[in-house]
C-alpha positions in Angstrom: 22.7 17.0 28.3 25.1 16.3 26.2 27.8 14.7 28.8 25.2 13.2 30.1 22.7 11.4 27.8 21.3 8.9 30.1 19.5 11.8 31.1 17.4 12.4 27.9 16.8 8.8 27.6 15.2 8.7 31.4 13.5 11.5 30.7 11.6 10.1 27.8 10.9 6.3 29.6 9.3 8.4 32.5 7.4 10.1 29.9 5.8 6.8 28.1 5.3 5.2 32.0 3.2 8.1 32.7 1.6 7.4 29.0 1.2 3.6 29.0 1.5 2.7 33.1 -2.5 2.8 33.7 -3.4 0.9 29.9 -1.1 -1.5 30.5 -2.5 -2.1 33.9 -5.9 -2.1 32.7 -5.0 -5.1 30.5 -3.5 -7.1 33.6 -6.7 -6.4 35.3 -8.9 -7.7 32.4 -7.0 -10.9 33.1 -7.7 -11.2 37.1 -9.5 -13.8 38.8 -11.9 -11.7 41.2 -13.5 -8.4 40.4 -11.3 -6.5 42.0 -9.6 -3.7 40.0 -6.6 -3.3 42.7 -5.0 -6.2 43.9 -4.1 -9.3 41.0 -5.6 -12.5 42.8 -4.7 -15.0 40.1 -5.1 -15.4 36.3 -8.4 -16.0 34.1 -10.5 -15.2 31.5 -13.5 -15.5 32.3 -14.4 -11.7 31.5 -13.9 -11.8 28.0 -16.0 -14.6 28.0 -18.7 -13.4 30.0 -18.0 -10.1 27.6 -18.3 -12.2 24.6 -22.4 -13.7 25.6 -23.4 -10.1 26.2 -25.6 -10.0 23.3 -25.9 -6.1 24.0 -22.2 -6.1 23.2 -22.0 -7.5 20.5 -24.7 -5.4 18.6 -23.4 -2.7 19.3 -20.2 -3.4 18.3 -21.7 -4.5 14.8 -23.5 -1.0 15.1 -19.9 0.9 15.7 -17.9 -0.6 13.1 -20.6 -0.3 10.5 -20.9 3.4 11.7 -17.1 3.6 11.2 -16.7 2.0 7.8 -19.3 4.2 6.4 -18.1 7.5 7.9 -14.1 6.6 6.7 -15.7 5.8 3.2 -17.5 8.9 2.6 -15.0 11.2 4.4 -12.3 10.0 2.6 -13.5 10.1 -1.0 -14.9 13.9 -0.2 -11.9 14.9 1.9 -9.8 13.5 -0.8 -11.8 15.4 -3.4 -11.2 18.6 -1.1 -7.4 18.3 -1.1 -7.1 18.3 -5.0 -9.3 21.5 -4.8 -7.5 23.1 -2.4 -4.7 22.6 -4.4 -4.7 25.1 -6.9 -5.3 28.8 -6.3 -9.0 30.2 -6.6 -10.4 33.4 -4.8 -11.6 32.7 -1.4 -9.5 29.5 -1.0 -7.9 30.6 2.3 -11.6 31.2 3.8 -12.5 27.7 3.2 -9.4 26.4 4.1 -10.0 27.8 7.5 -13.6 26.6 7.6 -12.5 23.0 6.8 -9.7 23.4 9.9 -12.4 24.6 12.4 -13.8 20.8 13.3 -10.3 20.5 14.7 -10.3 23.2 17.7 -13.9 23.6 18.6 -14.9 21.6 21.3 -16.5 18.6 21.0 -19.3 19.3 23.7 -20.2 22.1 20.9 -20.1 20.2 17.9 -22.5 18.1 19.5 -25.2 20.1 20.3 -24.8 22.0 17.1 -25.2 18.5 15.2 -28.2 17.8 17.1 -30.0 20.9 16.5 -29.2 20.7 13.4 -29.7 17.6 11.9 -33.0 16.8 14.6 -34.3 20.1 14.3 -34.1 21.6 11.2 -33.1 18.9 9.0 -35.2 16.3 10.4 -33.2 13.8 10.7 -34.0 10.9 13.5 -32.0 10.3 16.4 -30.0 6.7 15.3 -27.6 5.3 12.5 -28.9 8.5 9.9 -27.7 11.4 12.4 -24.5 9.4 13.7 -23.5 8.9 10.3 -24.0 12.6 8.7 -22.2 13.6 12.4 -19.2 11.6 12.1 -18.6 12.4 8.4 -18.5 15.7 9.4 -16.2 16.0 12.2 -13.7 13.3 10.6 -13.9 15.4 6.9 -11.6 17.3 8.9 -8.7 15.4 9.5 -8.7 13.2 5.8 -8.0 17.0 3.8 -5.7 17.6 6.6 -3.5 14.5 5.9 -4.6 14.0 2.0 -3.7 17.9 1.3 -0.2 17.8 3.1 0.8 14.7 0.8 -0.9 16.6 -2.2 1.1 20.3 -1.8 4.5 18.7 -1.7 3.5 16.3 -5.1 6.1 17.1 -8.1 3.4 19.0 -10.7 5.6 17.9 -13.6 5.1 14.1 -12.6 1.7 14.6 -14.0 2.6 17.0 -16.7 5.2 14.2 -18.4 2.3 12.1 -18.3 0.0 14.4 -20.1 3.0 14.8 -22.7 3.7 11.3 -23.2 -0.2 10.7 -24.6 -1.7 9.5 -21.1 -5.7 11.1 -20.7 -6.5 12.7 -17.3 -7.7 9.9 -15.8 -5.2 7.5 -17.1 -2.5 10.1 -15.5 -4.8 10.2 -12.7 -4.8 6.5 -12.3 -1.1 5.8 -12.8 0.7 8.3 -11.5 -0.9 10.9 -9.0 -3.2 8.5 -7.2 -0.1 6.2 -6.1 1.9 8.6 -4.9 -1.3 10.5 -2.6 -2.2 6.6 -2.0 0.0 6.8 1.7 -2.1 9.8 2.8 -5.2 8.5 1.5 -4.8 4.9 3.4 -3.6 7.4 6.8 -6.5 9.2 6.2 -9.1 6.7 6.1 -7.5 4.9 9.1 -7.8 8.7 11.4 -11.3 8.9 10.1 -12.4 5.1 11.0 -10.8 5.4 14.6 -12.5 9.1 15.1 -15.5 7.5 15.1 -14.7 4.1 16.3 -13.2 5.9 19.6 -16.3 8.9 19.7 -18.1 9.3 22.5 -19.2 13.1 23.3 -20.8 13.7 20.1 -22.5 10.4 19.8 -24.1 10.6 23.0 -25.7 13.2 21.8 -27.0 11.5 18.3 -27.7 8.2 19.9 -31.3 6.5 19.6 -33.2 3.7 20.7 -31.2 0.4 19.4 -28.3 2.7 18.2 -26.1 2.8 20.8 -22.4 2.6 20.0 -19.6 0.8 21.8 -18.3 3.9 23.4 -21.3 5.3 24.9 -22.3 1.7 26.2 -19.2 1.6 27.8 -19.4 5.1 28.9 -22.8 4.3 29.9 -22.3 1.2 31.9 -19.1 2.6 34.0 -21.4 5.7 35.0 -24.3 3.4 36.0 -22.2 0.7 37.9 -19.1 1.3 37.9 -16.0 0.2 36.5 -17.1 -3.6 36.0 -14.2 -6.2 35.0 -16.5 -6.5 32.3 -15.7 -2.9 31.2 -12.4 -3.3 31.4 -12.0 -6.0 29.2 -14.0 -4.5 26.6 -11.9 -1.3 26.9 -8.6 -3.5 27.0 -10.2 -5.2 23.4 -11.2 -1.4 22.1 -7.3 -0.3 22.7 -5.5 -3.3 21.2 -7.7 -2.9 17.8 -7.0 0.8 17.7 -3.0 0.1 18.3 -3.5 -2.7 15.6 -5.0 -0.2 12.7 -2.4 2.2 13.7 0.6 0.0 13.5 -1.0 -1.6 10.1 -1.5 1.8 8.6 2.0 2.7 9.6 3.4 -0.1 8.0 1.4 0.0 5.4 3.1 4.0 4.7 6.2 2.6 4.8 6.0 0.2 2.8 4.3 2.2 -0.3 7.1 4.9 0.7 10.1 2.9 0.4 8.7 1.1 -2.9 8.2 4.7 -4.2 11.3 5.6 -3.2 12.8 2.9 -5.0 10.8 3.1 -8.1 12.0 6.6 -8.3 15.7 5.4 -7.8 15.4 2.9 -10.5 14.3 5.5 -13.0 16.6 7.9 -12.1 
């Protein structure tokens, strides 16, 4: 490998061809002239604008992203919350460490029909917005103390202790110097939580109500009724490029906060 380096580097183009090949065709395909999803007749666009008159579309995209502002919101403030407990030792803190990990192996079919039980049957909770909401929040709550505690246990504890000594009040400390430097994880946390439930569709389709459909189970919905509609794939070309967008924005975003961090630190140093 070593005489030969070429290799690792085909090795790895193969590996994001077989990734990327069939999204990057789906987007050429959104952009052909006749329906057919095979063979590139010519260029147009008159999906996307056939997609964009489809009032059905369009609410329930409103429904999905207000679904996925509200979950991010809530999980992140209570996962966030979770992470600073989880911080310091208490009895039984491994346990419920564990029980916060499980959303994040068990199967998605299950935590489906476990939310609906629950939340229909014994809680009461109507199919619609309520139940997708509580649902989401629960399976993203997850992934925030994942991200938020793994920026949290490798914070410097005597950052915040010189604060307390110079005169600064919990909060202030709080404010000024602990919630900058967890503000990366935070930001990556909301953004996993936001696309978890932009992008759900197995445990939605189990929560989903009359006039509460989201964007994923239409989709879902419409490509098992029809078929794969040029229609479809334009919407699905549209859901990718937002995702990669709010992924390569919250990158940046860490970056940036980690490099002026890093410099601040230099400066005082």
């Amino acid at each position: 490998m070593n005489r030969r380096p070429w290799v690792l580097g085909l090795v790895v183009a193969l590996v994001f061809l077989f990734l990327y090949a069939p999204i990057a065709w789906l987007a050429l395909a959104s952009f052909n002239s006749s329906r057919s999803l095979s063979r590139i007749s010519g260029f147009s666009t008159q999906w996307y604008a056939e997609l964009f008159d489809d009032t059905r579309v369009l609410e329930s995209l409103e429904l999905t992203l207000e679904l996925a502002l509200a979950s991010a919101a809530i999980s992140t403030v209570i996962g966030t919350l979770a992470a600073f407990g989880l911080r310091r030792a208490f009895p039984g803190r491994g346990l419920w460490t564990v029980l916060l990990s499980l959303p994040l192996v068990v199967p998605e079919v299950v935590m489906g029909v476990a939310m609906l039980g629950f939340f229909v049957k014994l809680a009461g909770i109507p199919l619609g917005f309520g139940a997708l909401l509580f649902a989401h929040v629960a399976f993203s709550l997850s992934f925030v103390v994942v991200v938020v505690r793994s920026r949290v246990s490798g914070m410097d504890a005597r950052l915040e202790e010189a604060a307390a000594d110079l005169g600064a009040s919990p909060w202030t400390a709080f404010r000024t110097v602990t919630l900058p430097l967890v503000a990366p994880a935070v930001v990556a946390g909301a953004a996993f939580a936001f696309l978890l439930s932009f992008d759900d569709v197995v445990i939605s389709s189990y929560l989903t109500g009359v006039g509460s459909t989201t964007l994923p189970v239409f989709v879902y919905a419409q490509a098992s009724k029809r078929g794969i509609s040029p229609e479809i794939v334009a919407l699905s070309t549209l859901m990718v490029t937002a995702t990669a967008l709010l992924l390569i924005i919250g990158v940046v975003v860490a970056s940036w906060r980690a490099r002026k961090v890093g410099s601040t630190a230099q400066l005082v140093g």
